[in-house]
N, CA, C and O atoms as a Maestro MAE file, in Angstrom:
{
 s_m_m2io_version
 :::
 2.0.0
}

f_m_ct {
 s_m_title
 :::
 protein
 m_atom[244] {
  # First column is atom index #
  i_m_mmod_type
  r_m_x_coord
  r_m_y_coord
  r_m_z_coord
  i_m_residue_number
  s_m_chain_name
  s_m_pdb_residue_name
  s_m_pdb_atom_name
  i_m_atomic_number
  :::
  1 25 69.501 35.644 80.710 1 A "UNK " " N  " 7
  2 3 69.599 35.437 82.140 1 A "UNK " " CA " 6
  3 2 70.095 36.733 82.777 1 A "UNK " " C  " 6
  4 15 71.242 37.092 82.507 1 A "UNK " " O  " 8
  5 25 69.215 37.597 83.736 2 A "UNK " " N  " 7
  6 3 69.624 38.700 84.631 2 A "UNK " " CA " 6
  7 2 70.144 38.501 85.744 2 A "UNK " " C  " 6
  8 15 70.163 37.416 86.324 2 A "UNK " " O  " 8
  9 25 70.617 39.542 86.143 3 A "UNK " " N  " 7
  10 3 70.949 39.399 87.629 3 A "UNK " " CA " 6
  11 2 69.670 40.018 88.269 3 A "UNK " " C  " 6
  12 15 69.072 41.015 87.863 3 A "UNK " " O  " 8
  13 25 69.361 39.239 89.347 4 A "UNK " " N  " 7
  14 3 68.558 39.891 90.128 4 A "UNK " " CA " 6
  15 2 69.190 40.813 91.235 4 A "UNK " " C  " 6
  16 15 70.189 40.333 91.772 4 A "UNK " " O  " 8
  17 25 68.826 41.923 91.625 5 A "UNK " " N  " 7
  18 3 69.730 43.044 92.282 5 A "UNK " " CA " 6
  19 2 68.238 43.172 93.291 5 A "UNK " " C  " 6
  20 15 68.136 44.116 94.075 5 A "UNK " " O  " 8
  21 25 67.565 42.536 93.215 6 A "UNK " " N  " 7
  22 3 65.967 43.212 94.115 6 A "UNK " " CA " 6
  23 2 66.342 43.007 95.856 6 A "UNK " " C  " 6
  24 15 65.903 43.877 96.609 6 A "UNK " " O  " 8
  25 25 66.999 42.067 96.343 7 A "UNK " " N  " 7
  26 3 67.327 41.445 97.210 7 A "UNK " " CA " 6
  27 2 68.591 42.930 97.724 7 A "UNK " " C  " 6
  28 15 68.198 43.959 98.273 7 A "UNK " " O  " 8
  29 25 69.625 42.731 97.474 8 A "UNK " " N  " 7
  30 3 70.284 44.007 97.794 8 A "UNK " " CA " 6
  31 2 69.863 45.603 97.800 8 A "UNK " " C  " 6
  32 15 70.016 46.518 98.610 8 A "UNK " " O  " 8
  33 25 69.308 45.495 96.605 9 A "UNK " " N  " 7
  34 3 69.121 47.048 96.436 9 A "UNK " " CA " 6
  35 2 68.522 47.742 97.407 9 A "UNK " " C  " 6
  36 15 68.750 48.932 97.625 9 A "UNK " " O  " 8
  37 25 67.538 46.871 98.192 10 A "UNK " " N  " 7
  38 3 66.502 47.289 98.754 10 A "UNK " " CA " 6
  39 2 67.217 48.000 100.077 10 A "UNK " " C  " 6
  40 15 66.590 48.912 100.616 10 A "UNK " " O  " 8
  41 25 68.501 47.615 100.614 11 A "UNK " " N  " 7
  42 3 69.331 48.403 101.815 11 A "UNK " " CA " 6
  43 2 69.961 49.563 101.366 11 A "UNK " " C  " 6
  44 15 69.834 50.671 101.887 11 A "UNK " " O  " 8
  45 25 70.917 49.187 99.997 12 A "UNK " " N  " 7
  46 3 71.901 50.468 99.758 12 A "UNK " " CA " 6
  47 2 70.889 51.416 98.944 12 A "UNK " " C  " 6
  48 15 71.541 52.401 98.597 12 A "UNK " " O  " 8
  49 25 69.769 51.503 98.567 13 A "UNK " " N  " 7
  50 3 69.226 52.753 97.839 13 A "UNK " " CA " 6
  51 2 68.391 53.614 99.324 13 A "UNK " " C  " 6
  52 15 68.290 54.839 99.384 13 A "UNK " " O  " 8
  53 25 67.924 52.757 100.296 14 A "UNK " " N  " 7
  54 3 67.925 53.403 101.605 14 A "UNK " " CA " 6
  55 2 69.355 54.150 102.292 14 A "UNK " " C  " 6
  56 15 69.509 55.251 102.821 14 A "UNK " " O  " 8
  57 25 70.164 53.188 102.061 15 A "UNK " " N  " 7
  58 3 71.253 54.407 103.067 15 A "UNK " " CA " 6
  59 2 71.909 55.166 102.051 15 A "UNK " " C  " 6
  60 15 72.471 56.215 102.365 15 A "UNK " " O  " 8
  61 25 71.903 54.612 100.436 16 A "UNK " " N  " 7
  62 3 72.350 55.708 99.967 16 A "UNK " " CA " 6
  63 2 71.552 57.481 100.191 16 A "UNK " " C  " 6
  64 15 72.110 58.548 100.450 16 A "UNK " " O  " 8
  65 25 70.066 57.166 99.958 17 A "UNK " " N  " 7
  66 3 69.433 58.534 100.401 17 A "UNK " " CA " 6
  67 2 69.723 58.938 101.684 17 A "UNK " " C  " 6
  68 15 70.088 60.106 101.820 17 A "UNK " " O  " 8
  69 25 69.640 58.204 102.694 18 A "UNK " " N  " 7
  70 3 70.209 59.043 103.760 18 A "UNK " " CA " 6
  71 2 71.550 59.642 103.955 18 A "UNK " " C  " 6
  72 15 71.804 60.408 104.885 18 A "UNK " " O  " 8
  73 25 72.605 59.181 102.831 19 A "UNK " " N  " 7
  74 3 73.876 59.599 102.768 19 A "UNK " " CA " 6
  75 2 73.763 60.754 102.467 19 A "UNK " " C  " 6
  76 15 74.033 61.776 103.097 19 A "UNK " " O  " 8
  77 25 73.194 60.531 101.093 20 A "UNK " " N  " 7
  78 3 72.982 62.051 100.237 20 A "UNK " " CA " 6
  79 2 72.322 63.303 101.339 20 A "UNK " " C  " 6
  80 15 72.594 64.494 101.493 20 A "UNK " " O  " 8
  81 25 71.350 62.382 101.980 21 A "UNK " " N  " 7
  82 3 70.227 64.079 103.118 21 A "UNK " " CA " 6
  83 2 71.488 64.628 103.562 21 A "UNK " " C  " 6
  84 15 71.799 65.793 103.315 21 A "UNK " " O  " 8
  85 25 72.478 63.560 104.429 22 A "UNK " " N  " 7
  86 3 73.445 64.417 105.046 22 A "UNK " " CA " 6
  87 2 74.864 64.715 104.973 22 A "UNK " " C  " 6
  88 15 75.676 65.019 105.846 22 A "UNK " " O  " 8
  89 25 74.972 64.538 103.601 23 A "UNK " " N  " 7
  90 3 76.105 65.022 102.773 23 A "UNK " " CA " 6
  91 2 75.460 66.984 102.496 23 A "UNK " " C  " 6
  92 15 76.025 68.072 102.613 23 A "UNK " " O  " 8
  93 25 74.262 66.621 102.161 24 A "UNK " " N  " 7
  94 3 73.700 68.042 101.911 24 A "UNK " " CA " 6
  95 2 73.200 68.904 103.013 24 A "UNK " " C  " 6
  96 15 72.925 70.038 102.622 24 A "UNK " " O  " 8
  97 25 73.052 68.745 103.964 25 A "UNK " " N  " 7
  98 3 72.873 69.207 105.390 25 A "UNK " " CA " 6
  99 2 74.030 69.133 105.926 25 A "UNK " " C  " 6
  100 15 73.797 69.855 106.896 25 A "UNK " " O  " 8
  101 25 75.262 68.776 106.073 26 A "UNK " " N  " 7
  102 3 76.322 69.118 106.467 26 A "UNK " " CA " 6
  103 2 77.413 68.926 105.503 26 A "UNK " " C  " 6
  104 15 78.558 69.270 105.798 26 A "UNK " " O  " 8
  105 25 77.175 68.484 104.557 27 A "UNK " " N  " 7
  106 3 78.691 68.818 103.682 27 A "UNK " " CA " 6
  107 2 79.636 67.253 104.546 27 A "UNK " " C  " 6
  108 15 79.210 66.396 105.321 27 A "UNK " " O  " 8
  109 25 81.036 67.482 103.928 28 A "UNK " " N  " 7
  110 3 81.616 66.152 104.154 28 A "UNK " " CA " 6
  111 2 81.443 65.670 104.945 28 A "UNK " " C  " 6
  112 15 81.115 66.450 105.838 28 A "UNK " " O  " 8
  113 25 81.464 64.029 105.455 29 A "UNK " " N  " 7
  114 3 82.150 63.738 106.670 29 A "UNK " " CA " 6
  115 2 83.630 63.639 107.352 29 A "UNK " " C  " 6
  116 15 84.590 64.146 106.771 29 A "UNK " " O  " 8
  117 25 83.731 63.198 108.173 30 A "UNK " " N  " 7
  118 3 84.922 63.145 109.243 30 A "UNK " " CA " 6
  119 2 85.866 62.742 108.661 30 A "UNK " " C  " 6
  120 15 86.931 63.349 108.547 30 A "UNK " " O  " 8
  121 25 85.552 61.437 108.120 31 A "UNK " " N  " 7
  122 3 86.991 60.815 107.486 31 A "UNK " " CA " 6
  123 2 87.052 61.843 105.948 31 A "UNK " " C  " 6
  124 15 88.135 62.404 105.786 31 A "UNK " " O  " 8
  125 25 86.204 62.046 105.087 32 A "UNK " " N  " 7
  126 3 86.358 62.876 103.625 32 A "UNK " " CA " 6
  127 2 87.401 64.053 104.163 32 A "UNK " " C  " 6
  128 15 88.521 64.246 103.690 32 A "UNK " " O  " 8
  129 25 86.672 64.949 105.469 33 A "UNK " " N  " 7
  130 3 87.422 65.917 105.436 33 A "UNK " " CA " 6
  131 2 89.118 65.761 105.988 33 A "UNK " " C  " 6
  132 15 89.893 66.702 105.813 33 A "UNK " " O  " 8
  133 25 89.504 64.661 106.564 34 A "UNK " " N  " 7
  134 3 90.818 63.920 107.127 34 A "UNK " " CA " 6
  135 2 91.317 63.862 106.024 34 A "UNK " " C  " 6
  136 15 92.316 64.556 105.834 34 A "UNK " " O  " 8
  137 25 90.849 63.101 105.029 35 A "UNK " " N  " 7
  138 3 91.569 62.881 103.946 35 A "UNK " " CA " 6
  139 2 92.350 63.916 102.642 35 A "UNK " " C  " 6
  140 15 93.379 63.802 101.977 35 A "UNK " " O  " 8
  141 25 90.942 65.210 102.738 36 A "UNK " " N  " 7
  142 3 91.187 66.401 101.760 36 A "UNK " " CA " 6
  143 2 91.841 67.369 102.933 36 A "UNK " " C  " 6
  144 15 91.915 68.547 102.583 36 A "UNK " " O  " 8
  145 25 92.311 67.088 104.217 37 A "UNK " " N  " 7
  146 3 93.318 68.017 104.876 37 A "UNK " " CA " 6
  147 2 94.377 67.331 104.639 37 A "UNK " " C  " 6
  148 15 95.344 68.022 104.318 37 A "UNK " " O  " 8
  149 25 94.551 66.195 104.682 38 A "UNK " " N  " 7
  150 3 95.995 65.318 104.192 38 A "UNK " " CA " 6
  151 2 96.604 65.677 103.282 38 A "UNK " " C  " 6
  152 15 97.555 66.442 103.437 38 A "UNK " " O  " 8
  153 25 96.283 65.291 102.251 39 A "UNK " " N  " 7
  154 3 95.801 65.739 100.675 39 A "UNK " " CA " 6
  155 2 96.793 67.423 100.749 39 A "UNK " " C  " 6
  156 15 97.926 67.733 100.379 39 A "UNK " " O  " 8
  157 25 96.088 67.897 101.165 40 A "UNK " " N  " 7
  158 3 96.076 69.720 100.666 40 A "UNK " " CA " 6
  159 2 97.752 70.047 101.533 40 A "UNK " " C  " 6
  160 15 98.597 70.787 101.030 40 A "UNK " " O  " 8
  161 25 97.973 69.222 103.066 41 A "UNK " " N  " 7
  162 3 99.093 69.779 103.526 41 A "UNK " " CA " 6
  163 2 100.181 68.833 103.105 41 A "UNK " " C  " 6
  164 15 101.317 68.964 103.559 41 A "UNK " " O  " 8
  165 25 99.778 67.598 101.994 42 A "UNK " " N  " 7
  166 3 101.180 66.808 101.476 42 A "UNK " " CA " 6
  167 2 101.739 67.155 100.887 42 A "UNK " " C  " 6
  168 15 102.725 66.432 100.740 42 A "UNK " " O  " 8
  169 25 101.755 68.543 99.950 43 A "UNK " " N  " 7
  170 3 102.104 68.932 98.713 43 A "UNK " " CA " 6
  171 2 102.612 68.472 97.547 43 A "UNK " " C  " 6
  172 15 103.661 68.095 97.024 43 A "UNK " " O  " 8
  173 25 101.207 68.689 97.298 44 A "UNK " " N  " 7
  174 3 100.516 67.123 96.112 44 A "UNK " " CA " 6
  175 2 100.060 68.121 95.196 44 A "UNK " " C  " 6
  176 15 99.221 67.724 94.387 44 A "UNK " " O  " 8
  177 25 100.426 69.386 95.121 45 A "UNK " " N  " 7
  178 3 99.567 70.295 93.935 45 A "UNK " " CA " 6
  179 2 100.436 69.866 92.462 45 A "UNK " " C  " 6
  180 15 101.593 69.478 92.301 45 A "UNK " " O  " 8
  181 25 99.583 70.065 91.727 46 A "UNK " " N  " 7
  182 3 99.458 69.391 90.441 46 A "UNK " " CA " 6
  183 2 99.368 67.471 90.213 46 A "UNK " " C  " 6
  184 15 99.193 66.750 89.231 46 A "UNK " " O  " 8
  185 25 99.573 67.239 91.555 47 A "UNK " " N  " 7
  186 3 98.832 65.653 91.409 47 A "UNK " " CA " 6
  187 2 97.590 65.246 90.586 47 A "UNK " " C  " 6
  188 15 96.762 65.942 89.999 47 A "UNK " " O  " 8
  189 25 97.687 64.154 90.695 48 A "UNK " " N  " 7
  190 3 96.297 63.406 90.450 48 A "UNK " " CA " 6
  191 2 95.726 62.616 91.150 48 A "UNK " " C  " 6
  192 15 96.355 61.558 91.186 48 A "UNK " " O  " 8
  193 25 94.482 62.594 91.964 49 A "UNK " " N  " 7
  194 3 94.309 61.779 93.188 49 A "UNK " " CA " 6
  195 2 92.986 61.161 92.333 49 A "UNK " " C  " 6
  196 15 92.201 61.721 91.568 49 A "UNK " " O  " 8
  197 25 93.108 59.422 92.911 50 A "UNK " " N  " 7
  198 3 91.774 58.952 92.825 50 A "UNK " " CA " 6
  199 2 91.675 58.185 93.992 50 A "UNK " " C  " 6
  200 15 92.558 57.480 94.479 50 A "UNK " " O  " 8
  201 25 90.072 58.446 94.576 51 A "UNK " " N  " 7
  202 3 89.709 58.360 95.354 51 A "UNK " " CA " 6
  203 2 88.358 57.428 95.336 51 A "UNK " " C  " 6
  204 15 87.183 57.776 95.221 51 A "UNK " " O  " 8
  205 25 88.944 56.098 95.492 52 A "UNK " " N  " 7
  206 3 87.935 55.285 95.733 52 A "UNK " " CA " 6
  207 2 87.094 54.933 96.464 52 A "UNK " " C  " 6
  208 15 87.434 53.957 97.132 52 A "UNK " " O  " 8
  209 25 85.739 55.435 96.720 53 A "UNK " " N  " 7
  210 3 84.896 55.607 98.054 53 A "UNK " " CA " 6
  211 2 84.227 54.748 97.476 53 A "UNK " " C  " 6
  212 15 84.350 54.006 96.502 53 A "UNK " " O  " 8
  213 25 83.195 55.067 98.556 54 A "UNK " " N  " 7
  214 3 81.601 53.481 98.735 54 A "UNK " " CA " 6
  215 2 80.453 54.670 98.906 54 A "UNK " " C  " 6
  216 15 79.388 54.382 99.453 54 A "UNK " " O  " 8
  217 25 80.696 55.974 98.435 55 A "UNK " " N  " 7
  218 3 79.588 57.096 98.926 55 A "UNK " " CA " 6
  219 2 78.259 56.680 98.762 55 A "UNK " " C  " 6
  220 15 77.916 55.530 99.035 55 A "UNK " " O  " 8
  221 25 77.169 57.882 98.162 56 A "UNK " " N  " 7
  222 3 76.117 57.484 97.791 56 A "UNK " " CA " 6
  223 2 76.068 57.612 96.268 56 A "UNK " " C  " 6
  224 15 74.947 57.689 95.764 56 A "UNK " " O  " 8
  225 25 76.798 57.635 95.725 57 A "UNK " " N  " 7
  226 3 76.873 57.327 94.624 57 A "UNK " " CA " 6
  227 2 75.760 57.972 93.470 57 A "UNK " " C  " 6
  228 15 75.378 57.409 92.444 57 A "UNK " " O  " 8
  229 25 75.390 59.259 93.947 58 A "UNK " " N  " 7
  230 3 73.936 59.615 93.804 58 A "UNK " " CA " 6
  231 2 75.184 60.821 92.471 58 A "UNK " " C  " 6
  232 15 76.318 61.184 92.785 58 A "UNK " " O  " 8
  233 25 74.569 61.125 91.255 59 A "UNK " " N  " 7
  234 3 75.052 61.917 90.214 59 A "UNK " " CA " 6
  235 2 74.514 63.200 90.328 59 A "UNK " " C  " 6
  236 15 75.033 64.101 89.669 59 A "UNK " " O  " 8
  237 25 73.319 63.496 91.239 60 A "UNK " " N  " 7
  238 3 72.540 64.380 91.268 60 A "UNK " " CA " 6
  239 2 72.450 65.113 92.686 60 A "UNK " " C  " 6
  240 15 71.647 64.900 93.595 60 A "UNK " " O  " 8
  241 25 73.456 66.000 92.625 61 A "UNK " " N  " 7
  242 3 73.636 66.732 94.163 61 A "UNK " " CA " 6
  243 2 73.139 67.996 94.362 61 A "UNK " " C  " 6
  244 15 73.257 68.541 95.459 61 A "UNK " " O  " 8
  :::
 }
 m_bond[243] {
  # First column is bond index #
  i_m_from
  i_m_to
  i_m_order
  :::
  1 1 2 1
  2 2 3 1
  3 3 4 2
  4 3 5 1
  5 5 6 1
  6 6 7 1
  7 7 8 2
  8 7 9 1
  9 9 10 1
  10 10 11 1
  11 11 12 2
  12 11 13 1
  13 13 14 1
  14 14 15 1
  15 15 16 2
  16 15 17 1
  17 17 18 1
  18 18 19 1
  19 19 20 2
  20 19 21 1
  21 21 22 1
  22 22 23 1
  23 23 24 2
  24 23 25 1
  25 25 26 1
  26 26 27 1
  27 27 28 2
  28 27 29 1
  29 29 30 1
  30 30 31 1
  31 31 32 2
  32 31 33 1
  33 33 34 1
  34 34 35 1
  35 35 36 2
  36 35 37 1
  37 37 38 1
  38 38 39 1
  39 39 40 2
  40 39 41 1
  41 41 42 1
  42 42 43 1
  43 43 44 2
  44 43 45 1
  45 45 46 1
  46 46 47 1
  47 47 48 2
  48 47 49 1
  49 49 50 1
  50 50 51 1
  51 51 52 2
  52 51 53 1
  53 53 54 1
  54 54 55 1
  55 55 56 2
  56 55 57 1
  57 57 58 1
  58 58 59 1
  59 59 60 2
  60 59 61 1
  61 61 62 1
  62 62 63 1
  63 63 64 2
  64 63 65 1
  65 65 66 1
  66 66 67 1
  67 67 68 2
  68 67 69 1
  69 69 70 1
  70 70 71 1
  71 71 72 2
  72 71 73 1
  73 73 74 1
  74 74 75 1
  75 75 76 2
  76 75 77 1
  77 77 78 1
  78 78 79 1
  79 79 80 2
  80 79 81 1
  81 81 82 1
  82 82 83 1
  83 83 84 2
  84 83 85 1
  85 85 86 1
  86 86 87 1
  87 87 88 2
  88 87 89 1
  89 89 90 1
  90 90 91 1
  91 91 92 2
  92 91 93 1
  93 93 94 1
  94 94 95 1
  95 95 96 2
  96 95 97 1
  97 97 98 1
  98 98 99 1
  99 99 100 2
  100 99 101 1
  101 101 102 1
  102 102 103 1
  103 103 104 2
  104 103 105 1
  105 105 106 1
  106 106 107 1
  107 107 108 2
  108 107 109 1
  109 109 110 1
  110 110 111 1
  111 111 112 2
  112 111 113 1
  113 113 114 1
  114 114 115 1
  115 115 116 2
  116 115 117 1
  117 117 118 1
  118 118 119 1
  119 119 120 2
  120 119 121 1
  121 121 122 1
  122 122 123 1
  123 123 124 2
  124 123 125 1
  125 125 126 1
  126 126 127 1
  127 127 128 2
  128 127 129 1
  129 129 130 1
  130 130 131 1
  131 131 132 2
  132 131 133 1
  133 133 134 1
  134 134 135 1
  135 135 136 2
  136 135 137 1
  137 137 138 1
  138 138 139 1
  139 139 140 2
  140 139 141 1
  141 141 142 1
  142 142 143 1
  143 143 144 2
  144 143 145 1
  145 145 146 1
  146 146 147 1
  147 147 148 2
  148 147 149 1
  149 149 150 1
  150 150 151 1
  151 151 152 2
  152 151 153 1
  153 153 154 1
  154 154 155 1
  155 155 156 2
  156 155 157 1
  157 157 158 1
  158 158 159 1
  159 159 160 2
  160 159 161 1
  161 161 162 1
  162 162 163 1
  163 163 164 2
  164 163 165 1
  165 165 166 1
  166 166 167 1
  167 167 168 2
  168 167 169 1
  169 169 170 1
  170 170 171 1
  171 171 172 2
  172 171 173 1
  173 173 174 1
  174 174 175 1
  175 175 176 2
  176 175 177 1
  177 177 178 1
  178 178 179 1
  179 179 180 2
  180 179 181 1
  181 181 182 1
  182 182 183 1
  183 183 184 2
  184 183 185 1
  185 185 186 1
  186 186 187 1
  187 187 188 2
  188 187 189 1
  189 189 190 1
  190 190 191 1
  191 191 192 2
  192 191 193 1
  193 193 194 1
  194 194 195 1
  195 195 196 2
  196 195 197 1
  197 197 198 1
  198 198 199 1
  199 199 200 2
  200 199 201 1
  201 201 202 1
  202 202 203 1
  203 203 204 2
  204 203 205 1
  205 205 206 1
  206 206 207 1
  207 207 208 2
  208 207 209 1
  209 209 210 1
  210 210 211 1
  211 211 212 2
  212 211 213 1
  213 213 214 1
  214 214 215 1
  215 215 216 2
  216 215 217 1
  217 217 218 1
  218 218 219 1
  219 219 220 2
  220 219 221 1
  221 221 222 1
  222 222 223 1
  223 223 224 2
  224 223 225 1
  225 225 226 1
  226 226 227 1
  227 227 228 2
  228 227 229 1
  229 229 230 1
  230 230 231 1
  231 231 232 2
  232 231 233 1
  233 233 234 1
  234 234 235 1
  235 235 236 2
  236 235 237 1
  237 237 238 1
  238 238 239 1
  239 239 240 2
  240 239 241 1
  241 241 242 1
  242 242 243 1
  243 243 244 2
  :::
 }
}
């Protein structure tokens, strides 16, 4: 017994590609870059940050 994923997939593999076009045509967004200025002026060097996003999830940039 599978899961059927045909029903969903069919939205997030669309906005995931459009994530990816404009992740690569402009580099971060608004909130990514809020977060890695936070980040950089908390003084957090030698931290470990994980960062749980909903991106595009794409391995191939």
């Amino acid at each position: 017994m599978g899961i059927d994923t045909g029903g969903i997939s069919c939205c997030f593999d669309q906005e995931s590609q459009r994530m990816l076009r404009d992740y690569r045509k402009s580099g971060l967004g608004e909130t990514s870059l809020l977060i890695a200025d936070a980040l950089a002026k908390g003084g957090l060097d030698g931290s470990t940050i994980l960062e749980i996003g909903c991106g595009f999830g794409s391995t191939r940039l």
